[in-house]
N, C-alpha and C positions, 0 to 999 in steps of 0.2 A: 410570256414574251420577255427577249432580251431589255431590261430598262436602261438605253442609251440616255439616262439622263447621268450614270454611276461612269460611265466612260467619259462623255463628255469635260465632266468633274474633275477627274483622275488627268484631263490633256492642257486643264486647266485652261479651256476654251471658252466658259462662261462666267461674264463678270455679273448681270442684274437679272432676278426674277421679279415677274410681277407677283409669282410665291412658287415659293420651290415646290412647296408641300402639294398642290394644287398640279403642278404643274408635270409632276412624278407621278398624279395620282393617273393625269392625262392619258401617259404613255406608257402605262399597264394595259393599254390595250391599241388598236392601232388607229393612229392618228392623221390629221391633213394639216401640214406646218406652210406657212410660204413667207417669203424673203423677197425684197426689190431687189433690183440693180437697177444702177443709175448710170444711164447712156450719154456720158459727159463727156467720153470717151471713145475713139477708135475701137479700144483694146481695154481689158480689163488687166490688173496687174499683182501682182504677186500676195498682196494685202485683200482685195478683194477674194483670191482664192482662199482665206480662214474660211468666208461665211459658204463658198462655193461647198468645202471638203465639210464642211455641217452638213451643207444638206444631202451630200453624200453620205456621211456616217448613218443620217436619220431611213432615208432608202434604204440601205445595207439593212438595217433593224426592221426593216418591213412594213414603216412607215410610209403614207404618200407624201409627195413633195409638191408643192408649185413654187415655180420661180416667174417672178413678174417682171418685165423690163420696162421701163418708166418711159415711154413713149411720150406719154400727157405731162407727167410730172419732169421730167429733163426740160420741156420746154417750159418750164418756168424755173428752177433752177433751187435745189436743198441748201438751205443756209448753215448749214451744220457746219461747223468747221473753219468756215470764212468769215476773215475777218470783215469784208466787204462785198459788196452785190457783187454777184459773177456776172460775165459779159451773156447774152441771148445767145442760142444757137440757132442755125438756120430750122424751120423744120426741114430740109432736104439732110443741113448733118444728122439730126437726132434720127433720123429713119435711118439713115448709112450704121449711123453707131448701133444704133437698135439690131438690126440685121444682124451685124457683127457679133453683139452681146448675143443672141442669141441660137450663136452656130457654136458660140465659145462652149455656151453653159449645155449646149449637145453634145460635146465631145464629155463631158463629164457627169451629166446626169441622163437616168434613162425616161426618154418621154416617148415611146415608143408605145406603150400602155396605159392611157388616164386611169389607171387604179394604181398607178404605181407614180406617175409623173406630168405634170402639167406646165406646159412654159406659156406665158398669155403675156399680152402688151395691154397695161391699163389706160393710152388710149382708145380702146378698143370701148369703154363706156365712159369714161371722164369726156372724154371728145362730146358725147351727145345729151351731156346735159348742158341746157340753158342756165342765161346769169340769175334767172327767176326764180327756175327750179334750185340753183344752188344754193341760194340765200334764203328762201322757205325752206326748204326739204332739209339743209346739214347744216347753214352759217346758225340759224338759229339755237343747235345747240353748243356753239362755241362761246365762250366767255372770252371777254378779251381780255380779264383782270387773268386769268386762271392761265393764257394763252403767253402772257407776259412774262408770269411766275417760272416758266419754261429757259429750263438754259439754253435751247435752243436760240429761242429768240431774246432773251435776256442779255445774253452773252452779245449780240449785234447792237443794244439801244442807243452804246454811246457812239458807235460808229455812224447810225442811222441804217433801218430796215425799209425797204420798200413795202407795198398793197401785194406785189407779188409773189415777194419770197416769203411773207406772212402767211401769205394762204397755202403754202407749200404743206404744212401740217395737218389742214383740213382736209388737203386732195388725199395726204397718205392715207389717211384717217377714213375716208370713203373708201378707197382700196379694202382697208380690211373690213370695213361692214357689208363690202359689194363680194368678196371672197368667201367669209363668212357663212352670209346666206345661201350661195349658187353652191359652194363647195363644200360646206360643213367644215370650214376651215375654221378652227380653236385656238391656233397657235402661229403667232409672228416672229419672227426670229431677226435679230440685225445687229449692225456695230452700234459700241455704246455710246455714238455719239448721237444714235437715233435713239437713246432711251424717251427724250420729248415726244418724238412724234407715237412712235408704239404704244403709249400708254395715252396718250390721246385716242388714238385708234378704239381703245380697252374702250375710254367714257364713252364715247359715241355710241357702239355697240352698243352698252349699257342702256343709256337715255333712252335709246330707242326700242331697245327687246325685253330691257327688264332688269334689275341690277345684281341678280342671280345669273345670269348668262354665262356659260360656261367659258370663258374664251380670256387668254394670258398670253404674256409674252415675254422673252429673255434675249438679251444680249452678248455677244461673245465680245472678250477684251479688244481693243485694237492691241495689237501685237507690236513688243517694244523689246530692244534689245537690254542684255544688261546694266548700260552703261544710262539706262531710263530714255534714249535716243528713240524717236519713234523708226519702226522698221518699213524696211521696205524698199528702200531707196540705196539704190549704188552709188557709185561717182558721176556718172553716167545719169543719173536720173531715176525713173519707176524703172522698175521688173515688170514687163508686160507678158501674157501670157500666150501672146502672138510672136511666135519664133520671126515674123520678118522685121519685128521691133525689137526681139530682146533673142538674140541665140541660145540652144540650149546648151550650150558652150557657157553663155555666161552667165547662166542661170545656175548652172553647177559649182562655177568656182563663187558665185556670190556665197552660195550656202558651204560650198568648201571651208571658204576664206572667216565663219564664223566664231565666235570665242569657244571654248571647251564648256565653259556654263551654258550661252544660248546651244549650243548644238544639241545638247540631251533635251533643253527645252523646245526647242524647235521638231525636234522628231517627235515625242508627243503631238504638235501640235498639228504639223506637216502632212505627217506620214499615217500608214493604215494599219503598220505593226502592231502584235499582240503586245500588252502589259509587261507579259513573261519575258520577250524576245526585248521590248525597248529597256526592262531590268537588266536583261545580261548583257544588252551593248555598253550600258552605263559601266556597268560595273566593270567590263574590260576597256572602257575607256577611263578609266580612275586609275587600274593597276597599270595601262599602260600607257602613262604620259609622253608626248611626242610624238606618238603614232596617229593621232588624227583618226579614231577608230570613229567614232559620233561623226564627225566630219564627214569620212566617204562614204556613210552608209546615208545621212542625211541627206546630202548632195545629192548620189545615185538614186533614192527614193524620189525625191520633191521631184528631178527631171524624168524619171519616167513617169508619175501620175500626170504631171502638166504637157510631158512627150512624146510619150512611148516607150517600150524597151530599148527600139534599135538606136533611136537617139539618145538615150541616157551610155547607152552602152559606147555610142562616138565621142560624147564628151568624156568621158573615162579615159578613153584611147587619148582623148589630144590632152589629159592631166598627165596621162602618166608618160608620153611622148614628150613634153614641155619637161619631167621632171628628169627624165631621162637621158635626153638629146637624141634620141632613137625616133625621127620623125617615118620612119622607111615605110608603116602600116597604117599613116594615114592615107586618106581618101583624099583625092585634090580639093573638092570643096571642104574638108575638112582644113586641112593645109591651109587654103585660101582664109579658112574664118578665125582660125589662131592668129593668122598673122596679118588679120586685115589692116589691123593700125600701122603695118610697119610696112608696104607696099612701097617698092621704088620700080617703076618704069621706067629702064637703061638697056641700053644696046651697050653689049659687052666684050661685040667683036674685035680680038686681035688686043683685048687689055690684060695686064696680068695681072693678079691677086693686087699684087700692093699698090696698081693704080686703081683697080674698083672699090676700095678703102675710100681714101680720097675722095671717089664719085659720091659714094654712098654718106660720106659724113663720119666713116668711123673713124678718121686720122685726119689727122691735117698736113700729113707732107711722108713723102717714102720712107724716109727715116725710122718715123716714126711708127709704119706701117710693119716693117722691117721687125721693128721692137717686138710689135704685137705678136706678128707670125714665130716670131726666132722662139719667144716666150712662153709659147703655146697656148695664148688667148685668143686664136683665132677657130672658127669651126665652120666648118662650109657643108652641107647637108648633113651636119651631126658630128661629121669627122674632124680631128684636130689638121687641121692644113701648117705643112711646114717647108712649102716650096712658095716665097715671095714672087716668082717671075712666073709659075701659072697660069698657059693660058687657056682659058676652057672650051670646049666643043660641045655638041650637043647632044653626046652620052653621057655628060657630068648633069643634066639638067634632068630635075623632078618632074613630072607629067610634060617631060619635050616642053618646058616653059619657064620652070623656077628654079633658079637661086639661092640659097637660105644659108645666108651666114650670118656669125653670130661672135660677138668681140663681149669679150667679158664674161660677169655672168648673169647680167641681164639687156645687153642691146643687142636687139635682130632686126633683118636686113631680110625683106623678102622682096628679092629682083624677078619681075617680071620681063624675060628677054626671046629674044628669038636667035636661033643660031644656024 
């Protein structure tokens, strides 16, 4: 069998083993790996799809998967990362978010067959243990000195940790003894900011079955851009992997708009290409600087795996329409989503060019407008416009509705009118 531990390596996806050696010896043959998600969220976002595209590579290699969504655990809240106690969710959000997380991680992993995929909500048995049984049955074998030692919660003492989020390590920690034993699950996989919790998970296990038990776990890097900046993040905020939070328009130019170093590292990490194929993009994107070759093949990849084809292929059209001035082959809602920030709602009846200047904010008086048009910095559905008294009818207008003009070489003006 294919050892996805040699790829993995090579994408530069894993940062900690609980032993590599061990761990490679695993998946010589076929294995059951599982992963949380944590339903803090609506939507999951561009940083959670690293661990998502793992457990895809690991399925690919014929591997089972389970992925768990933290039903039980969301309502208490992972300290990893925070500086400070996060606020409660309702339990009606965490079931919402829940739902969500788990139609997301459908579209990209197959659970269609339990030998190949498992998606479970751990409150599904967290829920039904008593405060009795918890504190007999698993508190007892946590040390609090040992619990301390953890960056995890280390990292929180000088801010102050709450009884809740403390015990947030214990509940992962039953996850992987309760998957373990039902599923012959070996192997945990997470971001490295769960290295605390995973390897507490390992002891439990141990205490409990024997300290030869075969069962490890590894971490993939959080993913940082060159500049050592954590990724992930626009201007705009998260990369959500729900197109009504994050378009696949602007999920393309996020990875467009990459440096020439991150791009070949990102398609490693990203993308599904072979070795061979991410070697010879590099390599012609070395010989040809300025072409952005890593770039549009990156971009076009990340939005179809998170898309589809037909959307990765509309954001394409509005890159190279936007680089172009050629907006003629987009779609209205395509049109509409390039140009959403720039929407003006104007009745334009009986105005000429160089007074909808004016209206619109791209001039401050005819004059001036005058200037723009004489100069040829004006473009009105793509076209250079050079008649200032212009006035337009409702054969000049994009889908019988829009407008698109454009001053300079970056302000647009997308009027929504009626004629």
């Amino acid at each position: 069998m294919f050892n996805v531990i040699d790829d993995l390596n090579y994408r530069g996806l894993i940062k900690d083993y609980s032993s590599q050696e061990n761990i490679k010896e695993l998946f010589s043959t076929p294995q059951t790996i599982y992963c949380g998600f944590d339903p803090s969220a609506s939507s999951m976002h561009i940083g959670n799809f690293v661990m998502i595209s793992i457990l895809m590579r690991l399925q690919k290699a014929g591997h089972r998967i389970i992925a768990v969504v933290g039903g039980a655990t969301g309502m208490i809240g992972d300290p990893s990362g925070k500086s400070k106690e996060r606020n409660l969710l309702t339990p009606e959000d965490v079931k919402r978010n829940c739902d969500n997380i788990k139609q997301q991680l459908s579209r990209f992993l197959d659970f269609s067959d339990p030998n190949k995929g498992i998606l479970l909500n751990n409150y599904d048995w967290l829920s039904k243990i008593s405060l009795l049984e918890y504190l007999r049955d698993y508190g007892k074998f946590f040390n609090i000195n040992y619990m301390l030692n953890k960056d995890i919660i280390s990292s929180r003492l000088e801010n102050g940790i709450s009884l809740t989020e403390f015990s947030y390590m214990t509940l992962q920690s039953i996850d992987f003894l309760k998957i373990h034993n039902e599923y012959n699950c070996n192997i945990q996989i997470g971001g490295s900011d769960q290295w605390g919790n995973l390897t507490a998970g390992l002891d439990l296990i141990r205490k409990i079955k024997g300290v030869d038990e075969k069962v490890e776990c590894m971490t993939a890097h959080l993913i940082t851009r060159s500049d050592g900046k954590k990724f992930g993040k626009s201007e705009d905020g998260a990369l959500f992997l729900d197109e009504s939070l994050t378009s696949p328009y602007k999920l393309y130019q996020f990875f467009y708009n990459q440096s020439d170093e991150d791009a070949v590292k990102y398609i490693k990490v990203f993308t599904f290409l072979e070795k061979e194929e991410i070697e010879k993009i590099e390599k012609e994107h070395i010989n040809n600087p300025g072409k952005r070759i890593a770039q549009k093949v990156l971009a076009y990849e990340v939005t179809k795996i998170v898309h589809g084809e037909n959307k990765a292929k509309e954001a394409l059209n509005i890159s190279e329409a936007l680089f172009s001035n050629n907006f003629s082959s987009l779609s209205e809602s395509a049109l509409a989503e390039l140009f959403k920030n720039y929407l003006i709602n104007l009745d334009i009846k009986n105005l000429s060019l160089e007074e909808i200047l004016i209206k619109i904010g791209a001039s401050s008086s005819k004059r001036e407008s005058r200037e723009f048009i004489k100069n040829g910095a004006v473009l009105v559905n793509g076209n250079k416009a050079f008649d200032n008294l212009k006035v337009f009818s409702s054969n000049d207008l994009m889908f019988n509705k829009y407008l698109l003009i454009k001053r300079g070489k970056k302000n647009y003006y997308l009027i929504n009118t009626t004629l």
